[in-house]
LUMDOKOL-62028 format. One line per field, with one value per residue: residue in one letter; residue number from 1; x, y, z of N, C-alpha, C in turn. Coordinates in steps of 0.02 Angstrom, whole numbers, plus 50000, padded with zeros to 5 digits. Layout:
REM residues N
residu	[a,...]
num	[NUM,...]
neast	[X,...]
nnorth	[Y,...]
nup	[Z,...]
caeast	[X,...]
canorth	[Y,...]
caup	[Z,...]
ceast	[X,...]
cnorth	[Y,...]
cup	[Z,...]
//
This chain:
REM residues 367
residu	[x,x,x,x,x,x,x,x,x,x,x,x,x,x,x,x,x,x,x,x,x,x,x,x,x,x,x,x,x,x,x,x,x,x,x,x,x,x,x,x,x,x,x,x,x,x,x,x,x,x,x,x,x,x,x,x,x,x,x,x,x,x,x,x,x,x,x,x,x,x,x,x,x,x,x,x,x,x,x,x,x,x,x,x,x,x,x,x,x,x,x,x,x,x,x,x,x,x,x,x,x,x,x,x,x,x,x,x,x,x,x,x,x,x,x,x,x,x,x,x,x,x,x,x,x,x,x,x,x,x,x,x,x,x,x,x,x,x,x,x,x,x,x,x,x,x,x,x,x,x,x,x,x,x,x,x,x,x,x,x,x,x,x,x,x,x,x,x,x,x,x,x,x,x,x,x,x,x,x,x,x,x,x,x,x,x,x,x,x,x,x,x,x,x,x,x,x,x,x,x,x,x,x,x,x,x,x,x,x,x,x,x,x,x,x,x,x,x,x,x,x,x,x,x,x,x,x,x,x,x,x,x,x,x,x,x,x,x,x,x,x,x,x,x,x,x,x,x,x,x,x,x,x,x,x,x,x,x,x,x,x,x,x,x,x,x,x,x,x,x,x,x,x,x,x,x,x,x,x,x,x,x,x,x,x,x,x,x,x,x,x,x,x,x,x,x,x,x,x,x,x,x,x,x,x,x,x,x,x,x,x,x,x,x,x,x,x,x,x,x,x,x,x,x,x,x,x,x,x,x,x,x,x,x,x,x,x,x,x,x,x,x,x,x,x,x,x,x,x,x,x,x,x,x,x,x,x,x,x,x,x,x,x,x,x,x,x]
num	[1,2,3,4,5,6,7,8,9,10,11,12,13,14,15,16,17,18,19,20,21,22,23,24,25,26,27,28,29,30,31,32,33,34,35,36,37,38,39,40,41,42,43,44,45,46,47,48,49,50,51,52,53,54,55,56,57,58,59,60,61,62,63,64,65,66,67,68,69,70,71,72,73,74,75,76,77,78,79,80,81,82,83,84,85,86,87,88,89,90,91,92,93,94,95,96,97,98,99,100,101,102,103,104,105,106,107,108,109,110,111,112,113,114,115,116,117,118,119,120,121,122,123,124,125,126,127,128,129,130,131,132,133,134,135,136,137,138,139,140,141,142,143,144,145,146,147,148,149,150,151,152,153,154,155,156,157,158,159,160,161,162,163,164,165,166,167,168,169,170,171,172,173,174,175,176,177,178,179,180,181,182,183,184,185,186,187,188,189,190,191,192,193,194,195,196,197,198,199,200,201,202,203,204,205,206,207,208,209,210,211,212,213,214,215,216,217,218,219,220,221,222,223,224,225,226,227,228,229,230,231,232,233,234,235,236,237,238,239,240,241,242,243,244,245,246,247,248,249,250,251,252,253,254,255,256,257,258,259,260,261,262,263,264,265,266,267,268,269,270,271,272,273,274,275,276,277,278,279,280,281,282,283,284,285,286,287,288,289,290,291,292,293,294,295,296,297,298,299,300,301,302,303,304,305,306,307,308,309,310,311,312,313,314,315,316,317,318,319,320,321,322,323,324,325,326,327,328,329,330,331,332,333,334,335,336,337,338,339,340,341,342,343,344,345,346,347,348,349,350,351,352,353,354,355,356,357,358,359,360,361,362,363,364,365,366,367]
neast	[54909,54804,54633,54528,54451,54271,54131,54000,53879,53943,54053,54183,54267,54402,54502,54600,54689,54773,54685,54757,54892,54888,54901,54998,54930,54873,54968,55010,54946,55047,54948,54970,54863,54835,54726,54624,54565,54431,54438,54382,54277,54152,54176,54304,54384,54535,54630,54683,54794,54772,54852,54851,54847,54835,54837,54814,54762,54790,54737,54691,54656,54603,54458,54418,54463,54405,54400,54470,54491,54570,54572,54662,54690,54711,54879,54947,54966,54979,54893,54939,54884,54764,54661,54655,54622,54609,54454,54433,54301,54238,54221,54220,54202,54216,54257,54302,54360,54455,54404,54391,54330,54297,54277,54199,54331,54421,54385,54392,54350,54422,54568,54548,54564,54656,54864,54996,55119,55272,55357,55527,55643,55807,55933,55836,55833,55871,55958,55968,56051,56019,55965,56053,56097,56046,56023,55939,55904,55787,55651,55562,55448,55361,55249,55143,55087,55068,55168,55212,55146,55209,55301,55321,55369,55342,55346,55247,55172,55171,55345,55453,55539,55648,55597,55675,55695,55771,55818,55920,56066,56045,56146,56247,56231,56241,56177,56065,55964,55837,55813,55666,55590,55441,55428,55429,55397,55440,55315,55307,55382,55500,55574,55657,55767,55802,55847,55822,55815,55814,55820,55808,55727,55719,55696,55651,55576,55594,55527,55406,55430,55301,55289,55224,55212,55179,55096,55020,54931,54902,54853,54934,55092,55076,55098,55227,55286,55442,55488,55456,55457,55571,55616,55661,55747,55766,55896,55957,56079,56222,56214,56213,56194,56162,56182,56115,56127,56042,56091,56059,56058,56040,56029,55919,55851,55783,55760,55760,55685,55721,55808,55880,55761,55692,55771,55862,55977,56045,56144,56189,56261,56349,56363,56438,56369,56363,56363,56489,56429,56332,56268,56118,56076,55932,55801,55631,55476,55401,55234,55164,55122,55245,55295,55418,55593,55711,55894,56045,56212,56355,56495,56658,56706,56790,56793,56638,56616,56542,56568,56524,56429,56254,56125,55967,55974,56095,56228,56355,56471,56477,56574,56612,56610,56646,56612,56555,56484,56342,56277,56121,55993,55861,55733,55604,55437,55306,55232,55262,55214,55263,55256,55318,55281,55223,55299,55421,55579,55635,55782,55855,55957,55982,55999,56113,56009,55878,55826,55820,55924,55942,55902,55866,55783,55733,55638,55546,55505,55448,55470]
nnorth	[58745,58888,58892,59049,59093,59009,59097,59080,59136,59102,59026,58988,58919,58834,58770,58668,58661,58610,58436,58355,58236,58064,57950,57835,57705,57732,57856,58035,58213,58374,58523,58699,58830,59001,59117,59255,59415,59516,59675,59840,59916,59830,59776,59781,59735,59724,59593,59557,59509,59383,59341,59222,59047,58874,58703,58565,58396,58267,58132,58104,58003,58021,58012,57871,57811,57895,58023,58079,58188,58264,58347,58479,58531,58683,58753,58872,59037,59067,59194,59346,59465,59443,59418,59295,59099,59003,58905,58728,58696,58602,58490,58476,58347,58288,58211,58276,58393,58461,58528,58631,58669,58844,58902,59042,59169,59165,59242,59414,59520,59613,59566,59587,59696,59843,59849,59918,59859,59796,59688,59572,59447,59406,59279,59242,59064,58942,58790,58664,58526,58410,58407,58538,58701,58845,59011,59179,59328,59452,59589,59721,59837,59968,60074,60148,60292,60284,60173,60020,59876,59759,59657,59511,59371,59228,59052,59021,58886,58731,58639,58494,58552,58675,58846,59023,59192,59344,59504,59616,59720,59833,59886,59818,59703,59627,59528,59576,59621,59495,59332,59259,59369,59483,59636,59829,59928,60068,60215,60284,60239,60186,60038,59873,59756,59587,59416,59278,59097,58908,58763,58590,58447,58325,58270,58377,58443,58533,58693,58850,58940,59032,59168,59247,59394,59504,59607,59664,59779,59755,59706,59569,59574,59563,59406,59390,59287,59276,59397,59394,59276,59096,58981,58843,58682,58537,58401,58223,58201,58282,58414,58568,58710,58860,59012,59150,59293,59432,59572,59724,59838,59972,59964,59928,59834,59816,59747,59836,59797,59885,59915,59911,59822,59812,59748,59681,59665,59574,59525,59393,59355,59218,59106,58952,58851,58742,58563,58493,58502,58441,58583,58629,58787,58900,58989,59070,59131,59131,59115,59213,59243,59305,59389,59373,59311,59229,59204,59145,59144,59083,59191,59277,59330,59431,59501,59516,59447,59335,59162,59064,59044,59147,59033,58939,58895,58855,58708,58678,58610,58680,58688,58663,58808,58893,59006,59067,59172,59251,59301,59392,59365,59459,59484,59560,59562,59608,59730,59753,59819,59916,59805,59770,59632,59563,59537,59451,59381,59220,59161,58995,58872,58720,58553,58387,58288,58358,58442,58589,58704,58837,59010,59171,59319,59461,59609,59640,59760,59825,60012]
nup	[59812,59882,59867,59872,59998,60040,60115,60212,60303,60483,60457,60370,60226,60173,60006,59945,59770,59618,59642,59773,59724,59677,59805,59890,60008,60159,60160,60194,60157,60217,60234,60270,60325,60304,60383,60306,60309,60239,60179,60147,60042,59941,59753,59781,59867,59964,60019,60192,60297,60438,60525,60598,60573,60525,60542,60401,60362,60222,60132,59998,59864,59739,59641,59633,59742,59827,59984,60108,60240,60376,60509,60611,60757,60784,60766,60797,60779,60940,61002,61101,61104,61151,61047,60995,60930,60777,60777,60691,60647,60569,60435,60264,60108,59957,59819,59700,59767,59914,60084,60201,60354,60441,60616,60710,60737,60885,61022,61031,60875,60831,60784,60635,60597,60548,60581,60657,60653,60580,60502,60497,60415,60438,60392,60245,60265,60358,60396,60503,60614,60685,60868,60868,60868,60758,60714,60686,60603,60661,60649,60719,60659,60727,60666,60732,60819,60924,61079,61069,61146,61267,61159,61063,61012,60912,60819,60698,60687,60765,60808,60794,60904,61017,61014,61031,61081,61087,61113,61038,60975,60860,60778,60805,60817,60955,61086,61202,61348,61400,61373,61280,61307,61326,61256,61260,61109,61041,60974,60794,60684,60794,60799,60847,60881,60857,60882,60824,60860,60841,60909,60845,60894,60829,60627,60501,60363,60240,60251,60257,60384,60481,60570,60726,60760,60866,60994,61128,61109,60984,60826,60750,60670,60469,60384,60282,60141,60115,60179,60313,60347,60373,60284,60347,60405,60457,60507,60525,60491,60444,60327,60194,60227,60188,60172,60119,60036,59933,59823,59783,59632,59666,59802,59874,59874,59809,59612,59462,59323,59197,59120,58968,58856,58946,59067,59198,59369,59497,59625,59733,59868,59965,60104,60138,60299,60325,60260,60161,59964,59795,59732,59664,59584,59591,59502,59573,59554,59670,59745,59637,59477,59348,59233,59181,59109,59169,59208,59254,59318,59393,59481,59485,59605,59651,59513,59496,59368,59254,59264,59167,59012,59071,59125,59137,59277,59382,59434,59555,59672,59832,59948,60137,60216,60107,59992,59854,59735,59649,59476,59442,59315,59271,59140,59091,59010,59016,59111,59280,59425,59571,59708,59825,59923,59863,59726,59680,59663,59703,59743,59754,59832,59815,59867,59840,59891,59860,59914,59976,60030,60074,60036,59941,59926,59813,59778,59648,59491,59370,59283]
caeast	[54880,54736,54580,54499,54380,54195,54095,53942,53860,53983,54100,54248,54298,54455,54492,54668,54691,54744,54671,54801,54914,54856,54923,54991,54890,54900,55007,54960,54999,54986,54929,54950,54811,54827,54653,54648,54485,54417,54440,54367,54196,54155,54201,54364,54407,54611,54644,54704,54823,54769,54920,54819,54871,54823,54871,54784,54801,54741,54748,54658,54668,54550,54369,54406,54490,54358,54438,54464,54515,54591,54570,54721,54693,54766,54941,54968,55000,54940,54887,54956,54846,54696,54614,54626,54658,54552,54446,54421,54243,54207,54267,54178,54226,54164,54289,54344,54407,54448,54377,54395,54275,54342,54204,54231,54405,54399,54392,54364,54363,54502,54626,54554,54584,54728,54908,55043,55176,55268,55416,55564,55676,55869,55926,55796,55821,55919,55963,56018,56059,55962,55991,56116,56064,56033,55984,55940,55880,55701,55665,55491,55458,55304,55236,55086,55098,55101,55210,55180,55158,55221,55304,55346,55371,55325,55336,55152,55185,55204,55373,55493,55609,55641,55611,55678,55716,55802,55843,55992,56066,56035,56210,56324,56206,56254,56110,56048,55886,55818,55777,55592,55546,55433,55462,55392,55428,55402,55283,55340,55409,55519,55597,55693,55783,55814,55913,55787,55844,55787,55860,55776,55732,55706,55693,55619,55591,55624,55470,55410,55394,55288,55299,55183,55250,55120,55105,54960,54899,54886,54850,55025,55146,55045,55139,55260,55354,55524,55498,55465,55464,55597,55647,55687,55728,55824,55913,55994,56166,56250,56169,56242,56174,56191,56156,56123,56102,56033,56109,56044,56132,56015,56040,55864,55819,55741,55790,55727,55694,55708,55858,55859,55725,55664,55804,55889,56031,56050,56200,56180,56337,56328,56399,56389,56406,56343,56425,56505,56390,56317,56199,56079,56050,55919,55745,55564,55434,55333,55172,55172,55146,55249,55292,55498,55624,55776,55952,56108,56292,56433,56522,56700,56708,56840,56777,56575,56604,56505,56618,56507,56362,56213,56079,55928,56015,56171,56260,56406,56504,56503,56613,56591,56638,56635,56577,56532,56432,56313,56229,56044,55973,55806,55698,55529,55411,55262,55255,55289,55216,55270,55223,55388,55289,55194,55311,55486,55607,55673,55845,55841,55989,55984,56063,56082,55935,55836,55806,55817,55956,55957,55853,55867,55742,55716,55590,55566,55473,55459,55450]
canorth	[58811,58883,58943,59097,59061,59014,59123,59067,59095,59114,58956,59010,58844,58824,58715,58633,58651,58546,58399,58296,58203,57997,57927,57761,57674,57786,57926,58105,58269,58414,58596,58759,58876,59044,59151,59313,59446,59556,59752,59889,59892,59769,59729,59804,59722,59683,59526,59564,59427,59388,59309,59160,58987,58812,58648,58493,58345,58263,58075,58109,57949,58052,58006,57795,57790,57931,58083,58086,58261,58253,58416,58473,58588,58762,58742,58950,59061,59102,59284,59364,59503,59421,59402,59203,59070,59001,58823,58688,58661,58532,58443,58437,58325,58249,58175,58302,58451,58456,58570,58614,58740,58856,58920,59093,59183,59136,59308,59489,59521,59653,59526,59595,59770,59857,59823,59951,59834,59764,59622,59557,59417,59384,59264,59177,59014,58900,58711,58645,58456,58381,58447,58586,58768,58888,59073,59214,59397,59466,59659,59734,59905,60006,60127,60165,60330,60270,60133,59946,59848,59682,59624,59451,59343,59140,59007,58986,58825,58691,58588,58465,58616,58704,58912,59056,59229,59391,59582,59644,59793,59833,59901,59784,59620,59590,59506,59613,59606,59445,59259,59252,59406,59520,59713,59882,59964,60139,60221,60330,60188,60142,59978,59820,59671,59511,59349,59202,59030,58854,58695,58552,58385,58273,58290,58434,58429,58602,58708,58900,58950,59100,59183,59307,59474,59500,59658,59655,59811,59797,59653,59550,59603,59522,59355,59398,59242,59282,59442,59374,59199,59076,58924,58791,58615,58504,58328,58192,58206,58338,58444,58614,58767,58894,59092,59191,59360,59468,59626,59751,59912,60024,59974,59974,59779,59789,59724,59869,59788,59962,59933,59883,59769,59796,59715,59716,59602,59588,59507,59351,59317,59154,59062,58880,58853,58665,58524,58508,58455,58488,58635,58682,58861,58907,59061,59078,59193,59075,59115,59246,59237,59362,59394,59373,59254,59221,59165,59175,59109,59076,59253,59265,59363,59485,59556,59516,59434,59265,59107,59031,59097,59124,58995,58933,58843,58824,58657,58677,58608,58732,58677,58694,58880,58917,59091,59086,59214,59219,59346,59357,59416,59450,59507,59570,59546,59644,59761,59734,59866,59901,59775,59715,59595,59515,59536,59438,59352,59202,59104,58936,58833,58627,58503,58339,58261,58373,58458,58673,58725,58908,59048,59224,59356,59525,59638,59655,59791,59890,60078]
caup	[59802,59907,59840,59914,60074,60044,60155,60233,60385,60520,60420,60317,60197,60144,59967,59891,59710,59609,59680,59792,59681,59713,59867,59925,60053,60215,60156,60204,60142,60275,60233,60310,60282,60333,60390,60286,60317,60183,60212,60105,59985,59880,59759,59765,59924,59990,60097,60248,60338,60503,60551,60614,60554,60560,60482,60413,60332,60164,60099,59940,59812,59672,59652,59634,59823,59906,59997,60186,60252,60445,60530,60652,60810,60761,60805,60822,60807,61017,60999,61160,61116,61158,60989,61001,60880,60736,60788,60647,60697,60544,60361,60207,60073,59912,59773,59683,59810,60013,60130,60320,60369,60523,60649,60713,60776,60959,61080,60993,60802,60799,60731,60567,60592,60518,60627,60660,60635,60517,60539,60442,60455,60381,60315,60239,60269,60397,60380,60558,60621,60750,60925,60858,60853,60708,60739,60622,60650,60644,60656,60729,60671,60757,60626,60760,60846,61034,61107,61055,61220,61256,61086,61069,60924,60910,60775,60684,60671,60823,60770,60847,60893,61054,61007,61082,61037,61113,61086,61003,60992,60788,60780,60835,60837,61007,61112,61247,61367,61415,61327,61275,61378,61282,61241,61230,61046,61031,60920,60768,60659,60825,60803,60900,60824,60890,60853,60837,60876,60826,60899,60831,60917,60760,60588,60486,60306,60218,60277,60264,60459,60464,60639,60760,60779,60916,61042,61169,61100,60903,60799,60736,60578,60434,60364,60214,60122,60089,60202,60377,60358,60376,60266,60383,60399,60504,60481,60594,60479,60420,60268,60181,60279,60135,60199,60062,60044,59877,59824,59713,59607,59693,59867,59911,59881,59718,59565,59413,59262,59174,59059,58862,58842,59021,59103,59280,59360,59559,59650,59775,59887,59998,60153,60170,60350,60348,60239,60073,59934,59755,59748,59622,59610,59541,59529,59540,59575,59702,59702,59586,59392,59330,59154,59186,59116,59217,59199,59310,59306,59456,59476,59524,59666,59621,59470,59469,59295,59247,59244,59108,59006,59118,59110,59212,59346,59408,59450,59566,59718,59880,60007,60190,60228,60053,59994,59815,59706,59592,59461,59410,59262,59239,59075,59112,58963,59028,59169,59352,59455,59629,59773,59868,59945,59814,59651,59732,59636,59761,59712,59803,59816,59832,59889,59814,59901,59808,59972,59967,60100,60052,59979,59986,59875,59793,59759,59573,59458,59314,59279]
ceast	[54815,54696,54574,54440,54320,54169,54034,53906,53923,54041,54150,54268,54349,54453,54565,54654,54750,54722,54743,54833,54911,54929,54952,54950,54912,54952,54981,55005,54978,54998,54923,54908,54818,54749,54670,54565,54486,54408,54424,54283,54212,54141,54282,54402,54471,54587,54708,54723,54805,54822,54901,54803,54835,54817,54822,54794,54750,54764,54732,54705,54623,54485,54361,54426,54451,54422,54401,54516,54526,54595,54612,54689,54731,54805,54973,54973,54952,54959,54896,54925,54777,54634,54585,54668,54590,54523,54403,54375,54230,54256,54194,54209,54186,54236,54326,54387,54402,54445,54396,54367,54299,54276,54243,54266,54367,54414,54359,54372,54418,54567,54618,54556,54652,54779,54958,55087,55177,55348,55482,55596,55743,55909,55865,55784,55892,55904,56005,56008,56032,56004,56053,56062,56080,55985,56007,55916,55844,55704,55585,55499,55373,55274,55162,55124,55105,55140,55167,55199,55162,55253,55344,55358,55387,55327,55239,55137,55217,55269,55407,55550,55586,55656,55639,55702,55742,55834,55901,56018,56070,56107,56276,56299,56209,56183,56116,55967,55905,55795,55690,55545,55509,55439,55410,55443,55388,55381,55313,55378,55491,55545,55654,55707,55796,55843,55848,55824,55797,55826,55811,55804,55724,55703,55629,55614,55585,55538,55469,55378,55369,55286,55253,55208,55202,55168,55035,54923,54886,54879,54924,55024,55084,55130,55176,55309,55399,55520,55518,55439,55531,55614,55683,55669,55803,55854,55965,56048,56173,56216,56198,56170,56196,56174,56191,56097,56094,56064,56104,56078,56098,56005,55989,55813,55762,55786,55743,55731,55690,55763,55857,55828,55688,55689,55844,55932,56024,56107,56195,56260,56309,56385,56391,56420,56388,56408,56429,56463,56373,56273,56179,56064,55986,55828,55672,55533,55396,55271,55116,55168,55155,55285,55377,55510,55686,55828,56005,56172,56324,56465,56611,56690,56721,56813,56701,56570,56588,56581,56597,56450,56284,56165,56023,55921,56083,56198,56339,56420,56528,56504,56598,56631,56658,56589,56575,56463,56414,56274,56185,56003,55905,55783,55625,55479,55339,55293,55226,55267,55226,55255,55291,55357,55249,55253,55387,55515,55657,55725,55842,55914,55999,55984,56044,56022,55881,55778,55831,55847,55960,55897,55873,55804,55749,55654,55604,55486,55491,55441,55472]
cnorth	[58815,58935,58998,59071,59063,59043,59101,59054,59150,59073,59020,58920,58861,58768,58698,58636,58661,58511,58392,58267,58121,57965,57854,57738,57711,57840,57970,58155,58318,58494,58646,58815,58927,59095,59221,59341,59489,59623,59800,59887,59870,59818,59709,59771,59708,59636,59575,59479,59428,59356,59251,59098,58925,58766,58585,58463,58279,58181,58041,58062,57980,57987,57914,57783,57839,57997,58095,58142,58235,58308,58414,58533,58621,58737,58805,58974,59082,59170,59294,59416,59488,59413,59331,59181,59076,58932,58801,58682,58596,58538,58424,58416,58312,58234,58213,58401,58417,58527,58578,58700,58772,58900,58999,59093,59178,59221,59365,59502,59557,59620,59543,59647,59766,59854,59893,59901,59799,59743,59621,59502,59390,59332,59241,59105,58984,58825,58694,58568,58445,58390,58506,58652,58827,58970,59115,59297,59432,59553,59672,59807,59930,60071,60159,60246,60324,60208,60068,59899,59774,59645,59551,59415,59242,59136,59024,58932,58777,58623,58557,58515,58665,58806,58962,59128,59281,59445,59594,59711,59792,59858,59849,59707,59598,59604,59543,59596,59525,59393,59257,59319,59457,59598,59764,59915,60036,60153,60258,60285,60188,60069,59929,59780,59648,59473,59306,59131,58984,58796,58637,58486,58316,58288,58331,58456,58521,58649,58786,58921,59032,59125,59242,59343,59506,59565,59639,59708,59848,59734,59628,59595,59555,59480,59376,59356,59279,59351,59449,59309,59153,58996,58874,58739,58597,58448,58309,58192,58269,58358,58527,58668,58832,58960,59135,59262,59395,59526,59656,59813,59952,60020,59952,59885,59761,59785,59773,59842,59831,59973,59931,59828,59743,59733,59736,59641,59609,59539,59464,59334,59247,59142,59013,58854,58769,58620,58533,58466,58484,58522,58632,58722,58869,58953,59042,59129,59193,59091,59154,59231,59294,59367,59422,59313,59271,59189,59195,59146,59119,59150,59233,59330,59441,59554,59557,59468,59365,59237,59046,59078,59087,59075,58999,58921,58841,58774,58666,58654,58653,58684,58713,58770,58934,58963,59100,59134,59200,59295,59328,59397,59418,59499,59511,59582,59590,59702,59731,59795,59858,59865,59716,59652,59524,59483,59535,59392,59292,59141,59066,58888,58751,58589,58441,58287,58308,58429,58553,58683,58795,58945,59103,59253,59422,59551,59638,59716,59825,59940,60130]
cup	[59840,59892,59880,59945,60033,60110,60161,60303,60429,60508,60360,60263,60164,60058,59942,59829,59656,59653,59689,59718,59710,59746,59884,59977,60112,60200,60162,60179,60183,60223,60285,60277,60330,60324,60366,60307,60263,60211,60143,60090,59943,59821,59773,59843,59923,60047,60115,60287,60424,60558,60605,60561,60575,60506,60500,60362,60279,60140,60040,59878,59770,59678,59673,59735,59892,59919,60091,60220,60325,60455,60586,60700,60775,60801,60810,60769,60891,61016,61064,61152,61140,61109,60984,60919,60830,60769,60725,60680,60621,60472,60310,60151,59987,59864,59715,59705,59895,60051,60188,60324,60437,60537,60648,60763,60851,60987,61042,60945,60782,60759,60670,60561,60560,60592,60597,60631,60574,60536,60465,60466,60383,60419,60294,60242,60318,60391,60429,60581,60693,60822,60925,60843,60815,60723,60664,60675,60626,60662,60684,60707,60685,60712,60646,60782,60917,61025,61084,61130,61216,61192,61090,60998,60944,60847,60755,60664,60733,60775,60823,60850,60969,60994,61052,61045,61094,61113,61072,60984,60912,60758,60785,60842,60898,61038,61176,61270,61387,61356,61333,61319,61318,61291,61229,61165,61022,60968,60851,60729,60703,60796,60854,60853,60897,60833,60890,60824,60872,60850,60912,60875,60868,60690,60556,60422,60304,60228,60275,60340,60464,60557,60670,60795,60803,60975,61080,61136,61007,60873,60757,60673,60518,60412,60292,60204,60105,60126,60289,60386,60358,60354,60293,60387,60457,60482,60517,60565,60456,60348,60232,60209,60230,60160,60157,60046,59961,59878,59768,59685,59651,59773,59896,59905,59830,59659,59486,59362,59212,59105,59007,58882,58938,59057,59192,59289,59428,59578,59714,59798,59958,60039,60174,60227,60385,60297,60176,60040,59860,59749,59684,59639,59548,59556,59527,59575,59630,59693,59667,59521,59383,59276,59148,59137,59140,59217,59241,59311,59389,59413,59503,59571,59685,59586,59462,59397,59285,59234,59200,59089,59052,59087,59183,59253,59337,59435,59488,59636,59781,59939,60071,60186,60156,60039,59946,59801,59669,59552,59430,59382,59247,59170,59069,59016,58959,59105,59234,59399,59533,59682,59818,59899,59906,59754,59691,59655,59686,59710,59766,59769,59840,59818,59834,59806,59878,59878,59967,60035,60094,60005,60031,59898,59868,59782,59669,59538,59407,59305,59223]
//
């Protein structure tokens, strides 16, 4: 979990909390910290995502073993608008938190202005085997009034994995345009999709890749988990590749908890296009507290109708090419007011190694 920035100066500090959990002798744990700016009057201020990233790395043994913070070069996102990155200029420590202080954004401050765009990306999550390639498909939409120039879209995250991405016709999926070339997207909530591609050179433990939906002439998409991020991992054998999609009664990607007892149900269908194995299915809010509880059962297909009573997980066997369903019940306890991108409900399904090959999410609220 990461605190909110200390301000001071021209320094931003970052902090982890909880502490680290204690370490074996050289083990590290790494962190991605994303740079948010404050917009409005105080005190009432919103963070603002700057869609500038950068990862570092923690070996924290609690107060008896000390606390040695390792600071990482920003590994991107590279603003093609010319805003810049962030630079780790220093590390402060002491024994019971970790720090990494970032100097200021490199080039012109606009990165904290407000951004026309705004991104997406389906499925949520891909699980592909070392040198084999996994693609998904990302959306830009332009809700500026003039033309968005140059649009491109990168990893914010340097991994062992060649990227690449490329226009599509939104109709028909088929790939059109050029590999890696970037795009003008007209103004007027305009939009473009693409088909992003990942083929990994080594292994890749299960990871949220957040990505820069970058134009030359507007600051990126801000970062939204489970909206335009991507759940990926890689591995040198075979692994279940689960692509899962939510579906709600109202069409519209929310889940209303509005019924008796401020309830709602939504409808997950799945494709496992990796290997056969046993899944847990099973929900949370990530990092959200929200005043739900949640249960869900195996569906048959046919009729929608549970094939046991729901519970809080599911235990079952999906076979390669296997296309089980699932329904998911939530029970809201307080209220839930509108924010699709805060107030999510994400089902995660995985594997026996205890490893998450799948996730897809909803919006959830009450009214």
């Amino acid at each position: 979990m990461l605190c909110p920035p200390y301000q001071k100066a021209n320094q931003l500090s970052f902090f982890d909390v909880p502490n680290d959990p204690l370490l074996p002798m050289g083990q590290t744990l790494q962190f991605t910290t994303q740079l948010v700016g404050l917009q409005g009057a105080g005190p009432a201020y919103s963070v603002v995502p700057t869609g500038i990233l950068f990862t570092w790395t923690s070996n924290h043994k609690g107060a008896s073993g000390g606390t040695t913070v390792t600071a990482v070069d920003p590994t991107g996102p590279i603003d093609t608008s010319g805003t810049g990155g962030a630079t780790v200029t220093s590390v402060s420590q002491n024994p019971t938190y970790n720090g990494v202080a970032v100097g200021a954004v490199n080039g012109s401050t606009n990165i904290f202005g407000p951004t026309t765009l705004l991104s997406a990306v389906l499925p949520e999550s891909r699980s592909a085997q070392v040198n084999s390639t996994v693609t998904a498909f990302a959306t830009i939409i332009n809700t500026g009034s003039t033309t968005a120039s140059s649009c491109s879209i990168a990893p914010a995250l340097t991994l062992p994995a060649t990227f690449a991405y490329q226009t599509t016709d939104s109709k028909t999926n088929a790939v059109t345009g050029t590999v890696n070339k970037p795009v003008d997207i007209p103004g007027n909530n305009g939009s473009q999709s693409f088909v992003i591609a990942f083929t990994p050179s080594a292994a890749i433990p299960p990871m949220d890749v957040a990505f820069n939906f970058a134009c030359s002439n507007t600051s990126p998409a801000p970062i939204q988990t489970g909206l335009n991020t991507l759940l990926f991992s890689a591995s040198t054998t075979p692994t279940p590749d689960v692509i899962a999609l939510g579906a709600t009664i109202q069409n519209d990607g929310i889940v209303h908890a509005t019924g008796a007892g401020n309830s709602g149900v939504f409808a997950v269908a799945t494709d496992n296009l990796g290997s056969s194995d046993t899944i847990t299915v099973a929900a949370n809010t990530g990092s959200a507290t929200l005043p739900l509880s949640i249960t869900m059962c195996q569906t048959n297909p046919a009729t929608g109708a549970c094939m046991q009573t729901p519970a809080a997980t599911v235990t079952t066997t999906i076979a390669k090419n296997a296309t089980p369903t699932f329904g998911i019940f939530v029970s809201a306890s307080g209220m839930i007011p509108f924010d699709p991108a805060g107030s999510r409900v994400f089902v995660t399904f995985t594997d026996s190694t205890k490893a998450i090959r799948g996730e897809t999410s909803v919006a959830v609220e009450t009214q």
